[in-house]
C-alpha positions in Angstrom: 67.3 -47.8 -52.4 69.4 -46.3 -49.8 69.0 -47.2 -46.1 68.6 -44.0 -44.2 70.0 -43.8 -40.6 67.2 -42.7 -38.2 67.8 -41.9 -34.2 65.1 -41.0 -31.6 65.6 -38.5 -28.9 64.0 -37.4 -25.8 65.4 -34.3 -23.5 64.2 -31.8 -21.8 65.2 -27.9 -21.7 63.6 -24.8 -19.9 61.0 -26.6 -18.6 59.8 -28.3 -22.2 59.7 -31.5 -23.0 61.4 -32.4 -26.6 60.8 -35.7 -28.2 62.8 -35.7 -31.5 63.2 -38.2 -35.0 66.4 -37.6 -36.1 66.5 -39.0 -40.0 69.9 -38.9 -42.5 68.7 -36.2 -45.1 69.7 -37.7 -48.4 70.3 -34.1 -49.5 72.6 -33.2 -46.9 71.8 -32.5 -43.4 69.9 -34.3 -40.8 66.0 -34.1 -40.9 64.8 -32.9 -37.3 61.2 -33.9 -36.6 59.0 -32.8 -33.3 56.0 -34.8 -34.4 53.8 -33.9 -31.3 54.2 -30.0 -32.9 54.4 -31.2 -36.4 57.3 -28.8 -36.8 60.1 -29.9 -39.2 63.8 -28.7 -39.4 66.8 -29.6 -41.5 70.1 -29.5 -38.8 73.7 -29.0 -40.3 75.9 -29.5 -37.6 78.3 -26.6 -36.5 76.2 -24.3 -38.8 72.3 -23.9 -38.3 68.5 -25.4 -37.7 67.0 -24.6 -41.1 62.8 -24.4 -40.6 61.1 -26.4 -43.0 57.7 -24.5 -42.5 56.4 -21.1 -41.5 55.2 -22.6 -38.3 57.6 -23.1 -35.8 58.4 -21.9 -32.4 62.2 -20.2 -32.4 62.8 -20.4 -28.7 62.4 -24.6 -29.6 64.2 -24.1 -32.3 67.4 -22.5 -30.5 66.7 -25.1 -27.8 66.8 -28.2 -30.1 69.8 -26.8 -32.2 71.8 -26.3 -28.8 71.1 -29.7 -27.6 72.0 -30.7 -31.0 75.6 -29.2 -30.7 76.2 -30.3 -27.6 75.9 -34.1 -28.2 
């Protein structure tokens, strides 16, 4: 079994508070996980925050992927 890389992240961005598992997607990708929200993203870096549910807030969503970039 394959040993996934996993990173945890804590920022904060227009007055919100993000607190972020960042996991190797075996698929491609890094899995993005907010679990205080329980929303769930797939990142591709340089491209796009891909939702992995119907219920997620975009303005987080922009927020994470820009922090995400910027790193």
């Amino acid at each position: 079994m394959k040993t996934l890389n996993a990173e945890h992240i804590h920022f904060e961005d227009d007055g919100t508070n993000y607190d972020l598992v960042l996991v190797d997607d075996p698929y491609g990708g890094i899995i993005v996980a907010w679990t205080a929200t329980g929303y769930l993203w797939r990142y591709y870096a340089g491209d796009y925050l891909k939702p992995l549910s119907n219920d997620y807030n975009p303005h987080d969503a922009k927020n994470i992927f820009d922090y995400l970039e910027r790193r």
